[in-house]
Steps between C-alpha positions, in 0.01 A plus 500: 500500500252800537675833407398830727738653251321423209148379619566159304670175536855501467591132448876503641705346788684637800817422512498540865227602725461879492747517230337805236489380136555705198435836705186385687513549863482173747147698617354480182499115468181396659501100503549182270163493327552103522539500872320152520679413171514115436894312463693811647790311487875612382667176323835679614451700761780785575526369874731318698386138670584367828438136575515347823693203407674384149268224488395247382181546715239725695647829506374845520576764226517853540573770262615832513221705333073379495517246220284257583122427502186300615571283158779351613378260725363281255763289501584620110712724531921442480769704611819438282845637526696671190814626401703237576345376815338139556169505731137383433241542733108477519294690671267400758320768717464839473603756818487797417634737196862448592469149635367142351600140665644300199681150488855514303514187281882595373685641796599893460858588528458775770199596726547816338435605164547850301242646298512403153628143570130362548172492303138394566296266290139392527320245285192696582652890406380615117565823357252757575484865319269779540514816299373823478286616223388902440218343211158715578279313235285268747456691800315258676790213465743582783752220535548163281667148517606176314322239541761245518632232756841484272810661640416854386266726676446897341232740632435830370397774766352815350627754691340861334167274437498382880578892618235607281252344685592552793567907480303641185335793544414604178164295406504594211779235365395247712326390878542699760826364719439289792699754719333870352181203539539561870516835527731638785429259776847290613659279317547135665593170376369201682623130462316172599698211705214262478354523169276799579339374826671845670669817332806647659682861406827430375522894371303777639540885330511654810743272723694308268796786383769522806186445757338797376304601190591432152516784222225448245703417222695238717169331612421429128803350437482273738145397424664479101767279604307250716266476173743444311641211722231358516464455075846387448420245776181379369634434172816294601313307616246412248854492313537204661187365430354521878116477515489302194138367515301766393165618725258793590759727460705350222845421596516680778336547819202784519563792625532549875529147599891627647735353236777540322288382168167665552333623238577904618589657842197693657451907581274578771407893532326587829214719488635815654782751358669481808540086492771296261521374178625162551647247240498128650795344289558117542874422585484096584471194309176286524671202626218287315627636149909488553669183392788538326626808586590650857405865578698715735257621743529890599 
């Protein structure tokens, strides 16, 4: 997650929602940087599950906390019971995040099961990890991957290299920052829904805080964090080896086509002072490109 406290990526989990960790305040958690994260799946998921029926057959599941996703309606994925308790069943259709349709093969004891007494298995889930690095050598390298289709993904996001360019304003140890770049004209960050055909404000400096104007400070943060996103993004999936064939722009798409891969996301500084300093930033999968893996869509 993106820090207010510290200005940096703080790579911990909520217990809870709104629950503080180690003495930083709920507030200062902005967002999962991997918000479209690939295989954000829980193998044991600290939920109950209610079934319609014990099965065998058609039932619908439904568990007590938003566990499931978009991947598990390939028809892969297995709920099993534990600790003691007989029950198979396979899923079928996705709902919604607390609801899939699945077909019980090996009839559950009881339509309703405690947390802890189930798990989730996928034939399709690896292990993906991304970590931070503070290295300042290659300024110009922002975020890297494996390039692997085994069952380990890592990615590297380079947190102080990506906040450097985005924020320096000493030119003297480096470019100018994209957001000093534009001056003081507002901050906004733009996404595309149809691979750059239209543009449309997601965060705007002077709206976007409490339906009012953002501090500053806060504005840059947010335009950080959405950066930042977007790189840890990016490189999960060339972790999984998405856009293998490599073109014009190398293994990824160029820059401003509207995609999760492309090669950068795009600034666009109006002409006047007075106008807004606007980063478009990619947040959906080019559905061309994505086989394999399943993104969760914002």
């Amino acid at each position: 997650m993106y820090n207010a406290a510290i200005d940096d990526l703080d790579l911990q989990f909520l217990a809870a929602p709104g629950t503080a960790l180690a003495g930083i305040a709920p507030a200062d958690l902005d967002r999962v940087i991997t918000l479209n994260a690939v295989y954000d799946v829980s193998e044991s998921p600290d939920a109950s599950l209610t079934a319609s029926g014990t099965g065998p057959g058609t039932v619908t599941l439904t568990a007590g906390l938003k566990v499931f996703n978009q991947l598990l309606a390939a028809g892969n994925a297995r709920i099993t019971l534990t600790g003691g308790l007989s029950g198979e069943a396979t899923i079928t259709q996705f709902i919604d995040q607390t609801r899939v349709t699945a077909n019980i093969t090996r009839a559950f004891p009881s339509a309703s099961i405690a947390a802890g007494k189930w798990r989730l298995s996928t034939n399709e889930q690896r292990g993906i990890r991304c970590v931070e690095s503070q290295n300042m050598q290659v300024l110009t390298t922002y975020a890297l991957a494996t390039w692997t289709t085994t069952d380990a993904t890592t990615c590297t996001i380079y947190s102080k290299r990506i906040e450097f360019r985005m924020k320096n304003t000493n030119t003297a140890l480096g470019q100018l920052g994209l957001i000093p770049k534009g001056g003081t004209r507002t901050l906004r960050i733009q996404t595309t829904p149809d691979g750059g055909k239209t543009w449309t404000t997601t965060f705007d400096e002077m709206t976007s805080c409490n339906g009012g104007r953002c501090a500053r400070t806060e504005a840059e943060r947010r335009v950080v964090a959405e950066v930042m996103r977007f790189y840890v993004t990016m490189e999960l999936l060339h972790g999984v080896k998405q856009k293998a064939v490599l073109g014009t722009c190398t293994n990824h798409d160029c820059a401003g086509t509207g995609y999760l891969v492309d090669k950068d996301f795009m600034q666009v500084i109006d002409s006047k002072s007075s106008g807004f300093n606007t980063f478009r930033i990619p947040t959906l999968a080019n559905s061309s490109i994505v086989g394999g893996v399943t993104i969760r869509q914002p």
